[in-house]
C-alpha positions in Angstrom: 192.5 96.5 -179.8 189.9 96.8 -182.9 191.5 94.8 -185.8 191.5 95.8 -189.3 189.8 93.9 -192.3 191.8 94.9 -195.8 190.9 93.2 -198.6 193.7 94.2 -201.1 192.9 94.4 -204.6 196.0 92.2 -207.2 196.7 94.4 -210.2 196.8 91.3 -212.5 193.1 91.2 -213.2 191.2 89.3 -215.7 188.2 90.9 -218.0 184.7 89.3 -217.6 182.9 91.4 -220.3 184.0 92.9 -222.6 181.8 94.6 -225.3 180.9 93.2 -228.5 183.4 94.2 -231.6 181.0 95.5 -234.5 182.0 94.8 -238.4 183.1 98.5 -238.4 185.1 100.2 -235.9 184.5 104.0 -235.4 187.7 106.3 -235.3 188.5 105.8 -231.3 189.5 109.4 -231.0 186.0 110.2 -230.6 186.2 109.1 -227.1 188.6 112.0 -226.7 185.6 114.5 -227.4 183.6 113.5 -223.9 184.8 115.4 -221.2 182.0 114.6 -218.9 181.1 110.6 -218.0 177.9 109.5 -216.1 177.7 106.1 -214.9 177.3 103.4 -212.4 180.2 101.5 -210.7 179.7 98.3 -208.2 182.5 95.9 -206.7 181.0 92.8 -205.4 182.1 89.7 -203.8 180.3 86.4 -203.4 182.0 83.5 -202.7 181.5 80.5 -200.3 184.4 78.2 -199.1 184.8 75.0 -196.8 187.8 73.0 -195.1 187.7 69.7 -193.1 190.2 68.4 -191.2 189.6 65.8 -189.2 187.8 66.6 -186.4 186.2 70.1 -187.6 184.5 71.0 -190.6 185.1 74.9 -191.4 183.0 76.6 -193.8 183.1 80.5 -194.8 180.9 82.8 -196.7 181.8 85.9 -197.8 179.6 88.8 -199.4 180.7 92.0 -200.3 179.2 95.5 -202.5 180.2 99.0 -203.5 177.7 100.6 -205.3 177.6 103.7 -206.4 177.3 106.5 -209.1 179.9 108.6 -211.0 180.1 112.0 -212.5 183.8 111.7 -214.0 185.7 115.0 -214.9 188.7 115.5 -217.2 191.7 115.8 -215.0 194.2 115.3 -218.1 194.3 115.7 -221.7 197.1 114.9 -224.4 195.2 115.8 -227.5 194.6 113.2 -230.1 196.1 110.8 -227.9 194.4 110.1 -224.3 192.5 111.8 -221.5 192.3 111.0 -217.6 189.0 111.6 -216.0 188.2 111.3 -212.2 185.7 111.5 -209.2 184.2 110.7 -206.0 182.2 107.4 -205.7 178.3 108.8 -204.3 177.1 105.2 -202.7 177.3 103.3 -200.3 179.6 100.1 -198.9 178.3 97.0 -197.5 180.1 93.8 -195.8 179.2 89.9 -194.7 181.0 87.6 -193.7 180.2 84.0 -191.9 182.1 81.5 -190.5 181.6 78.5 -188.9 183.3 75.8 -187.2 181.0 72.7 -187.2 182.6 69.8 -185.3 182.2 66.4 -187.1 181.7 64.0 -184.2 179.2 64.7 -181.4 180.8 65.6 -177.6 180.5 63.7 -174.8 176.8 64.8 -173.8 176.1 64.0 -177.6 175.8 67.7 -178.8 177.9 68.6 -182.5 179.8 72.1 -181.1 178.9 74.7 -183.6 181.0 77.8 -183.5 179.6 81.0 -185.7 182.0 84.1 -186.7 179.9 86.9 -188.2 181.1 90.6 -189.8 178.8 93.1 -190.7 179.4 96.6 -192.1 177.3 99.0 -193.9 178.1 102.8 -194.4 178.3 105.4 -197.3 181.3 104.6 -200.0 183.3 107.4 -198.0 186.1 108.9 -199.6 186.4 106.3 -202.6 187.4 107.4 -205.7 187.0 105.9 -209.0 188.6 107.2 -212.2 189.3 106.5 -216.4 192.1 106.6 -218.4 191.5 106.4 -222.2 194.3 106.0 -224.4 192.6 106.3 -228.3 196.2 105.6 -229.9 196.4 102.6 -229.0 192.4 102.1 -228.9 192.4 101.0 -225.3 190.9 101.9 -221.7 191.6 101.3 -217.9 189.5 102.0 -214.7 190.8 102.6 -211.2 189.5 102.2 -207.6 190.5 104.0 -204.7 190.2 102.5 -201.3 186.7 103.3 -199.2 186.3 102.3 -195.5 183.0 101.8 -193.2 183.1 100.5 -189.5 181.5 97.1 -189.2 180.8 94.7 -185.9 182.0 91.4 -185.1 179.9 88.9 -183.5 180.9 85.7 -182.1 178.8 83.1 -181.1 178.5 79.6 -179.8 175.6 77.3 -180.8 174.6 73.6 -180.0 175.0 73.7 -176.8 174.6 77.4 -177.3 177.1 79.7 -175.4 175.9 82.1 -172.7 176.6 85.1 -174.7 178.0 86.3 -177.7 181.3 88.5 -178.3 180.9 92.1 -180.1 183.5 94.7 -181.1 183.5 97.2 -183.4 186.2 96.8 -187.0 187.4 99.1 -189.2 186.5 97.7 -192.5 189.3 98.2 -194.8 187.2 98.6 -198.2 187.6 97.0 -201.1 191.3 98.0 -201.5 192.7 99.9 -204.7 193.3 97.9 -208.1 193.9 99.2 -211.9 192.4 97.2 -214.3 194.1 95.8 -217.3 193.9 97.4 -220.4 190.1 97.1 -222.5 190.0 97.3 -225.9 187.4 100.4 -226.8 184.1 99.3 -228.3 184.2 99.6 -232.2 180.9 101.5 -232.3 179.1 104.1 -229.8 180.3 105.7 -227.0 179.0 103.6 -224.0 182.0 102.2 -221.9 180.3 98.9 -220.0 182.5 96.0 -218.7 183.8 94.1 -215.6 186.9 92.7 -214.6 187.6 90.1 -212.1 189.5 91.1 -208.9 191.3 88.5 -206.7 191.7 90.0 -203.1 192.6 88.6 -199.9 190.1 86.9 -197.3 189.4 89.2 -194.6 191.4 89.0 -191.0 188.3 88.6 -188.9 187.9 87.2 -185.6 191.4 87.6 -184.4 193.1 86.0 -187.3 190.6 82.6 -187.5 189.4 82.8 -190.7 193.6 83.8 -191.8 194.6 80.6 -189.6 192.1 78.1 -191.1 191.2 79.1 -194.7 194.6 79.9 -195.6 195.3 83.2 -197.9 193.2 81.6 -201.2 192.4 85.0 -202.1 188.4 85.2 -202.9 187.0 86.7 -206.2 185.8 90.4 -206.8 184.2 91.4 -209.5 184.5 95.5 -211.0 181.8 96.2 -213.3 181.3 99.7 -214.8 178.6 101.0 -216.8 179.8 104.6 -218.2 178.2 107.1 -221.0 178.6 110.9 -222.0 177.0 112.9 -219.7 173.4 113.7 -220.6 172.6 110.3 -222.1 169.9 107.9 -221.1 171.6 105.6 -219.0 170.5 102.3 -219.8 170.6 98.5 -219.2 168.9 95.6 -219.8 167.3 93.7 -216.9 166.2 90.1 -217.3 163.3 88.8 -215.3 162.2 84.9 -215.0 159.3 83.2 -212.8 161.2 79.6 -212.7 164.7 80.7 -212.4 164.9 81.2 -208.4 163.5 77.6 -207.2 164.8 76.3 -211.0 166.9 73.1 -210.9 167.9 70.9 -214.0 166.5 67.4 -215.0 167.2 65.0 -217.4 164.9 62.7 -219.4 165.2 58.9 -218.7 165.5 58.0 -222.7 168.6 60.9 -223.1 167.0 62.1 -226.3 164.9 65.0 -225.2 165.1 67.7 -222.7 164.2 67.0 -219.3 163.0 70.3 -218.0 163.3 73.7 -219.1 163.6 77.6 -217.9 162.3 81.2 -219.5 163.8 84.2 -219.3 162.8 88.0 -220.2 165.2 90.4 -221.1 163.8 93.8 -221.2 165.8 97.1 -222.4 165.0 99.8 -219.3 166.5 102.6 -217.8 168.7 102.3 -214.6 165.5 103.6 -212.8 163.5 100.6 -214.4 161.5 103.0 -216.8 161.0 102.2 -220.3 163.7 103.7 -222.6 162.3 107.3 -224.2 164.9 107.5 -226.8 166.8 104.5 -227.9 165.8 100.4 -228.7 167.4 97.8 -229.3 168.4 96.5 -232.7 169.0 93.0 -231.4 169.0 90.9 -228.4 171.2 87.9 -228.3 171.7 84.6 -225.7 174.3 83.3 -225.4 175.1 79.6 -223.2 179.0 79.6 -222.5 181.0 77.0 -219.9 178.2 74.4 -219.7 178.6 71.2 -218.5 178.9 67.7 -220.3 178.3 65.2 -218.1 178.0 61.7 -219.6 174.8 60.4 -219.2 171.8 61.5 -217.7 172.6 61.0 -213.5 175.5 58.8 -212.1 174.4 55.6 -213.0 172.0 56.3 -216.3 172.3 57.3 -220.0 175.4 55.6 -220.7 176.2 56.9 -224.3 174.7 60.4 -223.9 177.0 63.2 -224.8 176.4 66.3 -225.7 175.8 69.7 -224.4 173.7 69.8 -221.0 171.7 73.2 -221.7 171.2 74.0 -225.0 168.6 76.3 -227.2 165.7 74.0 -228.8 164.2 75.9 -232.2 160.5 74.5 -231.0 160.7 76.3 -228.0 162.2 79.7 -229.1 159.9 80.3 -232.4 161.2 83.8 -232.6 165.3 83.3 -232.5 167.6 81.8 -234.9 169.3 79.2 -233.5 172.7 78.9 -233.6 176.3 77.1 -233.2 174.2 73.5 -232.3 172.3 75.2 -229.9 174.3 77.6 -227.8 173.5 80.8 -228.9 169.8 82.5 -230.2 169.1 85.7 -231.3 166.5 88.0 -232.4 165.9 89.2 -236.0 167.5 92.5 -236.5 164.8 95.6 -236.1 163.7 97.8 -233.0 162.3 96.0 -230.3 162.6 96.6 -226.2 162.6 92.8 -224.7 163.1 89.3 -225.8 162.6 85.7 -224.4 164.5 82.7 -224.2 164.0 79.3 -223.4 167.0 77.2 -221.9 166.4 73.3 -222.2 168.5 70.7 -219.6 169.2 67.4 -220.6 171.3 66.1 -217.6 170.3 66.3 -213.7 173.8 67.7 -213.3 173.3 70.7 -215.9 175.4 73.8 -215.1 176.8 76.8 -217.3 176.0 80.6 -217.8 173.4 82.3 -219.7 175.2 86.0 -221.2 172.5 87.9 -222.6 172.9 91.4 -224.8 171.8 93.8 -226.3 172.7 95.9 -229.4 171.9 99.6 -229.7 171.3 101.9 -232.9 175.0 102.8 -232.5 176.3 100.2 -232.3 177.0 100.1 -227.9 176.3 96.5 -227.0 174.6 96.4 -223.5 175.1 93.4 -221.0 172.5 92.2 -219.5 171.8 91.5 -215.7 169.3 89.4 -213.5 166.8 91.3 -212.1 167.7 91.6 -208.2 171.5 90.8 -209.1 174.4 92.9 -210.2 176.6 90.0 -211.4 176.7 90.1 -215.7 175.6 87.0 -216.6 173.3 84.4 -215.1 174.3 81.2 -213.4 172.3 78.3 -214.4 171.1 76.9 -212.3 170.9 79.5 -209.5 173.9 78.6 -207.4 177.4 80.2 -206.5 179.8 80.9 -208.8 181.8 78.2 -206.7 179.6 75.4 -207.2 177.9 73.4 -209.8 174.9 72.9 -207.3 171.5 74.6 -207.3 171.5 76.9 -203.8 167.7 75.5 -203.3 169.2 72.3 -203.0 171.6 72.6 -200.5 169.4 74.7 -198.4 166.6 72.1 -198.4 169.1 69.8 -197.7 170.9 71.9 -194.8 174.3 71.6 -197.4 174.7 75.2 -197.1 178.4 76.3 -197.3 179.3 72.9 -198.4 181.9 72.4 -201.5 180.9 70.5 -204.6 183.7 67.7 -203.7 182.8 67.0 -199.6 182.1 63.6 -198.6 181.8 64.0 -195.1 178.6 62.2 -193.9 179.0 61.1 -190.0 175.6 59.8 -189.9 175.8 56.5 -188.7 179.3 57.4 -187.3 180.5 53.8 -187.8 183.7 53.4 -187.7 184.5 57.3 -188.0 185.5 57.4 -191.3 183.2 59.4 -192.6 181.8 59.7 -196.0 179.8 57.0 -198.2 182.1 57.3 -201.3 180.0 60.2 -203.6 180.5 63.7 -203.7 177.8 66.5 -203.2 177.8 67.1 -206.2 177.2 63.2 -207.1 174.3 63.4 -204.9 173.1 66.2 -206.0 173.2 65.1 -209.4 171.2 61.8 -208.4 170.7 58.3 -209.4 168.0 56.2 -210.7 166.1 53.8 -209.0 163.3 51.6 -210.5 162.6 54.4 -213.2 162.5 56.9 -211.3 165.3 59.8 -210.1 166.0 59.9 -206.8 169.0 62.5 -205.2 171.6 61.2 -202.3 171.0 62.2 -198.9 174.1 64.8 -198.0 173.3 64.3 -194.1 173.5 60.4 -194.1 175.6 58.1 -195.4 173.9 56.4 -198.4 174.0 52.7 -199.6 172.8 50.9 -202.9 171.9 47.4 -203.2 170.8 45.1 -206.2 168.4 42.4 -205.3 168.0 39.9 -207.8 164.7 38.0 -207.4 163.0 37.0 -203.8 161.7 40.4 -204.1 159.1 40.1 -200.7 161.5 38.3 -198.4 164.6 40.2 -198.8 162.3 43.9 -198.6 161.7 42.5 -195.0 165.8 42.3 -194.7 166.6 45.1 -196.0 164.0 46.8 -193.9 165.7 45.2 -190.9 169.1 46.2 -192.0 168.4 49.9 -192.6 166.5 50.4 -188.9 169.8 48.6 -187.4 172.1 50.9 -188.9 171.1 53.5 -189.7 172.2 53.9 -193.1 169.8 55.5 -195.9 169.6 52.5 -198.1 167.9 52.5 -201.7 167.2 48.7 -202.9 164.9 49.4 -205.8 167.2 49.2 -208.3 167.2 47.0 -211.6 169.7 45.6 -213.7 170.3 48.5 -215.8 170.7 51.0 -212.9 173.5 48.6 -211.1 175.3 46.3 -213.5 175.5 43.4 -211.5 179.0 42.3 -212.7 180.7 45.9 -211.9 178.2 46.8 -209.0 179.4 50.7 -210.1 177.3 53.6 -209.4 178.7 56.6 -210.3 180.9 56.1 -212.9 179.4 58.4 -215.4 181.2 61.3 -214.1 183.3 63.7 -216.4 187.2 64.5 -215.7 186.5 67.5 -214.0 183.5 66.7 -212.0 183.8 66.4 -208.2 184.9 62.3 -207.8 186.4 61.2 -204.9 185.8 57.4 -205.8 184.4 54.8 -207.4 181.7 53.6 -205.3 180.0 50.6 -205.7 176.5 48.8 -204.1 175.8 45.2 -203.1 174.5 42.4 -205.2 172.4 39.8 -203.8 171.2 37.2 -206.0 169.9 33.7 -206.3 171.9 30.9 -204.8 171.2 27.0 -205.8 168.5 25.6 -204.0 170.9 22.7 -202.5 174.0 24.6 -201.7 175.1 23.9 -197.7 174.5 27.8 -196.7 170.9 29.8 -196.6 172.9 32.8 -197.4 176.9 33.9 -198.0 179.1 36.3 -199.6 182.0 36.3 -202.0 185.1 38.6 -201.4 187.4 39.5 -204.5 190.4 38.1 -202.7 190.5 39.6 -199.2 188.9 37.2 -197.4 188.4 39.4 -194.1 185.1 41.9 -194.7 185.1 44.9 -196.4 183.7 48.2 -198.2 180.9 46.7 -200.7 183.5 47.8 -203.7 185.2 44.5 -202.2 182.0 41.7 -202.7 180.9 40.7 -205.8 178.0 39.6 -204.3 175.7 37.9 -201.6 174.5 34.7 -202.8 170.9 33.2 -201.0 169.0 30.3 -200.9 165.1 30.4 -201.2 164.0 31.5 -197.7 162.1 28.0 -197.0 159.7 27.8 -193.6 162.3 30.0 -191.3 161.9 33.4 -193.0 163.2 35.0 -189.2 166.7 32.6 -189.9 166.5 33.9 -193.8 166.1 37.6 -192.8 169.0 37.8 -190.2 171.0 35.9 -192.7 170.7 38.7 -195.1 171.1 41.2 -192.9 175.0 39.6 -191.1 176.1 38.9 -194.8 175.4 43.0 -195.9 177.0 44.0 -192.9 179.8 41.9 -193.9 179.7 44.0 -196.9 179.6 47.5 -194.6 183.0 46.4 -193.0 181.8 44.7 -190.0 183.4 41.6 -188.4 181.8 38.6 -186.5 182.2 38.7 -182.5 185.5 36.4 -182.7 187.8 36.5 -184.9 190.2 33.8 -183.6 193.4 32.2 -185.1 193.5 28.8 -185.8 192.9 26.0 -184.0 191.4 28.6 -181.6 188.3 29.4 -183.4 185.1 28.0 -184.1 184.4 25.3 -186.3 182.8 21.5 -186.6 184.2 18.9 -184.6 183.3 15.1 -184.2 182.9 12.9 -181.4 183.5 9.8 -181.5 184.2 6.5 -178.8 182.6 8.2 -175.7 184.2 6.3 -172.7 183.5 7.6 -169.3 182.5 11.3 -170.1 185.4 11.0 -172.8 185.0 11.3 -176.7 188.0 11.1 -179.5 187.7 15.1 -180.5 188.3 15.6 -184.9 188.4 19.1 -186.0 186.4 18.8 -189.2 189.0 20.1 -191.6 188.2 19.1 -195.0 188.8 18.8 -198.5 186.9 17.8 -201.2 187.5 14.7 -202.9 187.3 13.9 -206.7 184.2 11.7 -205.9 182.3 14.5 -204.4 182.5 13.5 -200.9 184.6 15.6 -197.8 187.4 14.3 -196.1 188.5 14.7 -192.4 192.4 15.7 -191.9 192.8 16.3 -188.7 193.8 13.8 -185.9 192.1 12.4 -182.9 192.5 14.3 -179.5 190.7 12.9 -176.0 188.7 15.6 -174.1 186.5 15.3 -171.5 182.6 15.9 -172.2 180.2 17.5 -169.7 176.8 18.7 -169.0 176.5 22.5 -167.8 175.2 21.1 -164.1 179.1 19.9 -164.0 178.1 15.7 -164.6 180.0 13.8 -167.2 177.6 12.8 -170.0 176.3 10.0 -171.5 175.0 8.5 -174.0 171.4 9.1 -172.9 172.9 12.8 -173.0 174.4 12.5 -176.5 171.8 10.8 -179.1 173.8 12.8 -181.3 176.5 9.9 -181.3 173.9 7.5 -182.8 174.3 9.6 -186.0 177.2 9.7 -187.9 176.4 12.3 -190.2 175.8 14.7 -187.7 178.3 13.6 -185.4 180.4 14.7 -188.3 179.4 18.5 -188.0 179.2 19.3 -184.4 179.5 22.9 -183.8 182.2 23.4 -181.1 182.3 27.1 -179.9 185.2 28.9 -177.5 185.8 32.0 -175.7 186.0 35.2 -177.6 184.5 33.4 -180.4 181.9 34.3 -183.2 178.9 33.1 -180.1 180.9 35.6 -177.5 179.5 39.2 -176.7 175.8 40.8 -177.4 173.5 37.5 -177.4 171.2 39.8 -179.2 173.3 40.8 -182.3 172.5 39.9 -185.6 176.3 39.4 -186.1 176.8 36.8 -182.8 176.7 32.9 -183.9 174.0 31.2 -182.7 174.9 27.7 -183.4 177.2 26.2 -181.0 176.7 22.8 -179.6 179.0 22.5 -177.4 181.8 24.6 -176.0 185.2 25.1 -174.6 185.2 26.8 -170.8 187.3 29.8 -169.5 190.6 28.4 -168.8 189.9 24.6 -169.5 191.1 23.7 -172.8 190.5 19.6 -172.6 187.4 20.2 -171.6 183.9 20.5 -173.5 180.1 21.4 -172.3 177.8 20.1 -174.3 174.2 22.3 -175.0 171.4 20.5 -174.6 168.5 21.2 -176.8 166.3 23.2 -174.3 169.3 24.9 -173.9 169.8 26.0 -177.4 170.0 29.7 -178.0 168.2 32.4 -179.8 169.3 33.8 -182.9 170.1 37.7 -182.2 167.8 40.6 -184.8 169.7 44.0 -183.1 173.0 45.2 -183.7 175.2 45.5 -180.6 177.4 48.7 -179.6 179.5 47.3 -177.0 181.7 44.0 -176.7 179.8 43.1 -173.2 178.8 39.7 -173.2 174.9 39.5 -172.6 172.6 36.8 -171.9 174.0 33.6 -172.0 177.6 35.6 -172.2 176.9 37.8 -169.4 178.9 37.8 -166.1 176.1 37.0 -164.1 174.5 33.8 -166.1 174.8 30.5 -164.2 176.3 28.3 -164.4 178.7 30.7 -165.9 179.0 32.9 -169.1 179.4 30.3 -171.8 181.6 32.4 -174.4 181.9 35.8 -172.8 182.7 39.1 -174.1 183.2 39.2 -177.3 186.9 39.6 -178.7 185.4 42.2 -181.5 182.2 43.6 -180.6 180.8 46.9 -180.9 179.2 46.0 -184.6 177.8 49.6 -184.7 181.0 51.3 -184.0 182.6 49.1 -187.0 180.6 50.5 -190.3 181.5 51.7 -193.4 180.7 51.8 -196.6 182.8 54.3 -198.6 185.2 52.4 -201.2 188.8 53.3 -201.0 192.0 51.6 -201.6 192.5 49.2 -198.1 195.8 50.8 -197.7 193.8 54.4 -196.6 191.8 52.0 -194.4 
């Protein structure tokens, strides 16, 4: 059975325009005198909408118009008080609607299931009937709409993989429904009648009920415009034109004291045809800049201290207006003229708001102006939907399409599957800057910051490392004043309202002493397990020395540290990795100290733990000796032994950058008295990949002989563990 798409029309509607009051009102009775109107009337509807849940992202655009022109007749007449005029619509009905079900995580065969919804109708505006009721005693007006219908097709289709066919049927499209606006106030001078209200109205039904089942009933927004005049008048408007405006998007100036970019616009007084006006001009043409933005700062992380206005009207780039209120409004000097130009100056990379341009006739009507190509009074800035703060070139080069100002849903590198990296579109969008310059967030990947703080050359080589490992768009240029190191904040300049899902912070890595016992190590805020980079205040490095491979894959396991991930073992003590000593070695058997320590007020370390006997071999199976242990000789580095065991931070990938390379000796499968002591030559290498599996490998894997010295690792799967996205541990 066809289903039916009604879009109902709330009879508590809100005014968009209303015309300009003059100093002197006109006796309203003399709208009572026209008993014939000409006109236009459109309904429109533009609005794009998204949902996630948590394994689908649903996004929805809707696009609607009834155009058409009217010839309104009295029906009814109570003299000197109000007349009811009415007639068909002669025009025509179009409907679009798209929606898409994008999955967030690929399939098993790796494809991201992409499921398209599509309604399409176009047809004459039918029976629809539009009317006017003027009441001049109490100086008011309200319009009507009757309901029009056009058949439309639905087509369903499956992409990525894509489906074998598609699904088409044909729908009666239910209109755009039936609605009596509020009450307008009549102008105060001439007799044009020009004005829109906004409708709410319900999302279509399409697609057997999926867009009703996972949008909800948010009603979307129509907007009623009317442009109306006594029969046998020019009937005019005024049509802006602009050769930046379509690709336009706002910039802000690194010092915050001038403008960063800026955007012209024409406005031209025309007939509806486009011809030049034979019998009236304009007296004035004013610009107006209403609900812009003010951001703080210049970006997210610049122009602390910048407040202000974001667009605003400069006097040295609009010579012929007077400009007014601090810069939001211009205007002409009063006297006949048929166009006037503007000049809109951003100061933020974030600048939003809406340009309402007019124009005032000889008698007074005040004309609203429209974009050239649009229908909508008034003019988004930049170009964008009037659901978003975001320029529509952006998110189309950026395939962000359909996407609301407040997602954060990156899965690219999936990680751990939480998805986002802890800044809104619109925060990327808005951009960051980086060594001077401005750059803007990638919406398709997950994006990190870091701070490096000196040892410019040989952390660039591990940071280039840790980017090709996972995967993560990483931006490492900053300086000081673009990532305070003590707060590590990026986007904090954000404005109450602004879309903020957290505060999202990079990674520090700065200078450590020359003599301090680690090349390279990071400091938690308290947690001491790792976290999201919010949780480090920083990653603290020696100079890199002769072994710049041991300094770059140092760098790299302490930032992934900061992205979340774990080392191969996490055991709990005594079972875990750590420095031992041997001492007394008596027939293959050595007095066994875990090196627990304290520091002493002297400066030196103390061992705490007591003496166990185990039993030392050599991986052929023979108990060693001291030919086999020079280490002994040395009490120093007897001291600091590295004893390893299964399931421990050596287990798993020998190849990961996260894996322990250090052991000297370790504790077999199932033998816990026991110890195997590493020869030299049998020393391993440090791992430069990233593993995706806990499989023990090389030295680890099933198959090496003697047997796998620490075997698969307890953790693993260091790809499959990433995030960076800063939110409370609780949501973790």
């Amino acid at each position: 059975m066809p289903r039916t798409i009604a879009i109902l029309l709330c009879l508590t509607l809100s005014p968009a325009f209303a015309q300009e009051q003059g100093s002197k009102a006109d006796d309203p009775k003399r709208f009572l005198s026209v008993t014939k109107w000409s006109g236009r009337v459109q309904v429109t509807v533009e609005e794009d909408r998204a949902r996630t849940t948590e394994s689908d992202i649903f996004t929805s655009k809707v696009r609607g118009n009834l155009r058409g022109r009217v010839l309104l007749e009295e029906v009814s007449f109570n003299p000197g008080r109000a007349s009811m005029l009415e007639c068909d619509i002669k025009g025509d009905t179009t409907y679009f609607e798209e929606n898409i079900d994008r999955a967030r995580f690929p399939d098993s065969e790796g494809h991201i299931l992409t499921r398209t919804t599509k309604v399409e109708a176009k047809g004459d505006a039918g029976g629809a009937r539009f009317g006017l009721m003027i009441d001049a005693s109490k100086g008011t007006y309200q319009v009507y709409l009757s309901n029009a219908l056009v058949d439309g097709r639905m087509t369903m289709t499956c992409s990525n993989p894509p489906s074998s066919e598609g699904m088409e049927m044909p729908i009666p499209y239910g209109g755009l429904g039936d609605g009596l606006s509020p009450r307008v106030k009549l102008p105060a001078r001439g007799k044009r009648l020009i004005g829109s209200v906004k409708v709410r109205a319900q999302v279509p039904i399409a697609a057997g009920g999926i867009v009703d089942d996972l949008y909800g009933k948010k009603p979307v927004m129509l907007v009623l415009q009317w442009s109306l005049y006594p029969a046998g008048e020019e009937d005019l408007e005024v049509v802006v034109t602009s050769a930046e405006y379509e690709d336009w998007m706002p910039k802000g100036d690194p010092s915050g004291t001038k403008a960063g970019n800026r955007v012209r616009f024409v406005a031209k007084l025309v007939t509806a045809e486009g011809a030049a006006a034979k019998h009236e001009k304009a007296q004035s043409f004013r610009f107006a800049l209403t609900k812009v933005s003010e951001e703080p700062g210049i970006c997210m992380n610049a122009g602390k201290g910048v407040t202000g206005k974001d667009l605003r009207f400069e006097q040295g780039e609009n010579g012929k207006l007077e400009i007014l209120d601090a810069g939001a409004r211009a205007e002409t000097k009063p006297g006949e003229q048929t166009e006037a130009e503007a000049t809109v100056s951003s100061f933020d990379f974030g600048a939003w708001g809406t340009l309402q341009i007019t124009a005032e006739l000889g008698d007074g009507s005040v004309l609203p102006a429209r974009l050239e190509g649009s229908t909508r009074p008034g003019i988004l800035l930049p170009r964008r939907s009037p659901s978003s703060r975001i320029a529509d070139k952006w998110k189309f080069d950026h395939g962000a399409a359909g996407y609301g100002d407040d997602e954060d849903e990156e899965t690219d590198p999936v990680g751990d599957s939480f998805s986002g990296d802890g800044f809104t579109l619109y925060e990327e969008y808005r951009g960051f800057m980086e060594n001077g310059g401005h750059i803007q967030a990638n919406p398709q990947k997950k994006d990190l910051f870091v701070l490096c703080l000196g040892q410019a050359a040989p952390l660039a080589d591990a940071i280039k490392l840790f980017r090709s490992l996972t995967g993560l768009e990483v931006h490492s240029r900053l300086s000081e004043s673009e990532m305070d190191p003590a707060t590590r904040l990026l986007n904090g300049l954000h404005g109450p309202r602004s879309p903020h899902v957290c505060d999202q912070h990079g990674i520090v890595i700065q200078p450590f002493a020359a003599d301090a016992p680690d090349l390279a190590l990071n400091v938690n805020e308290g947690d001491p397990h790792p976290g999201t980079p919010g949780e480090f205040k920083g990653i603290f490095v020696k100079p890199p020395g002769d072994d710049a491979t041991w300094f770059k894959r140092s760098i790299v396991h302490e930032m992934l540290h900061c992205c979340s991930v774990k080392h191969h073992g996490e055991l709990e003590p005594p079972e875990i990795d750590r420095r031992v000593r041997w001492t007394d070695l008596e027939d293959g058997y050595v007095n066994e100290q875990i090196y627990v320590t304290r520091l002493l007020a002297n400066g030196e370390e103390e061992v705490l733990s007591k003496p166990s006997r185990v039993l030392v071999r050599r991986e052929d199976g023979q108990k060693v000796t001291e030919a086999d242990l020079p280490i002994l000789k040395d009490p120093d580095a007897a001291m600091k032994l590295y004893l390893a065991r299964q399931g421990g931070t050596h287990s798993g990938d020998e190849h990961c950058v996260m894996r322990y390379a250090a052991a000297q000796a370790y504790v077999p499968a199932g033998k816990p008295k026991v110890r195997y002591f590493v020869a030299d030559k049998n020393r391993e290498e440090a791992g430069m990949g990233l593993c995706d599996s806990p499989a023990g490998t090389g030295v680890n894997a099933p198959d090496h002989k003697p047997w796998p010295r620490y075997g698969n690792a307890t953790i693993g799967n260091c790809k499959g563990q990433i995030r960076v996205k800063d939110v409370p541990r609780k949501e973790k």
